[in-house]
Legacy VTK file of the C-alpha trace (Angstrom):
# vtk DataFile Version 3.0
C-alpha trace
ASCII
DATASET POLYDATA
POINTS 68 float
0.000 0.000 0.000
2.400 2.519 -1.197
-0.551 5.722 -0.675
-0.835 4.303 2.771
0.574 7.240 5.017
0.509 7.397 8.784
1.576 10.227 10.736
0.989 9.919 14.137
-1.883 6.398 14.184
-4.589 8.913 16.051
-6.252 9.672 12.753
-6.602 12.959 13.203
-3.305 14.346 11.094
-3.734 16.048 8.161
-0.862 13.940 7.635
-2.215 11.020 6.836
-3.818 8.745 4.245
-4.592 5.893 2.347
-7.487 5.332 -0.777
-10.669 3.483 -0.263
-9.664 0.294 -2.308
-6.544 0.258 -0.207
-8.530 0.046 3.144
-10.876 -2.234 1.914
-7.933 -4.521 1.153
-6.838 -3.746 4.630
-10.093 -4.634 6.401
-10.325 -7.781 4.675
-6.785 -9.208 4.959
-7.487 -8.233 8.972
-10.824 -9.587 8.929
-9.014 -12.833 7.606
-6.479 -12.658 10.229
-5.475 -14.908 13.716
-6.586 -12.093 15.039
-9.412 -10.727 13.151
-11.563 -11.696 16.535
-10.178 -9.614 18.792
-9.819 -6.910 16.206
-13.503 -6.809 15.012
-14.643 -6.660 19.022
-12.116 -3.449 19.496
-14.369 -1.694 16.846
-16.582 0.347 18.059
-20.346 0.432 17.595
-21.788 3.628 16.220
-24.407 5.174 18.567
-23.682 2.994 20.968
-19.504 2.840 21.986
-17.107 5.736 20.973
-17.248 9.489 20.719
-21.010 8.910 18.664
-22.573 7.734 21.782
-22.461 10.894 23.230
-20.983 13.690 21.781
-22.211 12.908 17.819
-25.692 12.284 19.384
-25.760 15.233 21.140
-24.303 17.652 18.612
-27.106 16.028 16.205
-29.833 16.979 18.998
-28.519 20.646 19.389
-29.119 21.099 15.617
-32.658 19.132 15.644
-33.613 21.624 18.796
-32.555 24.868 16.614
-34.249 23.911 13.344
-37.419 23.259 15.489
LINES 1 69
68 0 1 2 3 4 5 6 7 8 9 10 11 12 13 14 15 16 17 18 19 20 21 22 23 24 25 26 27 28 29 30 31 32 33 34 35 36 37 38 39 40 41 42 43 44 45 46 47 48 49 50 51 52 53 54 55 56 57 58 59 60 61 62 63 64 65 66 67
């Protein structure tokens, strides 16, 4: 994955990047992995586990309440 470009492994740099087809091909070697278990249960959930559970939710709620 030559396009694959990590900065920092947070996500959040500006820094880094990688194409679609390349992280599909990522996610699917993984999920074929010894230790595509363990790696699919340290996803999280979205709405339920993470930063969507509370702050995406209520961010979403904030601009519901002002449109009403």
């Amino acid at each position: 994955m030559p396009e694959l470009q990590l900065n920092n492994g947070s996500g959040l740099s500006r820094n880094e990047h990688i194409s679609a087809a390349s992280m599909a091909k990522l996610l699917v070697a993984a999920s074929a992995s010894p230790v595509a278990k363990a790696f699919i249960a340290s996803l999280p959930i979205a709405g339920v586990d993470g930063t969507e559970s509370s702050e995406g939710l209520d961010t979403i709620r904030h601009y519901s309440a002002a449109r009403s």
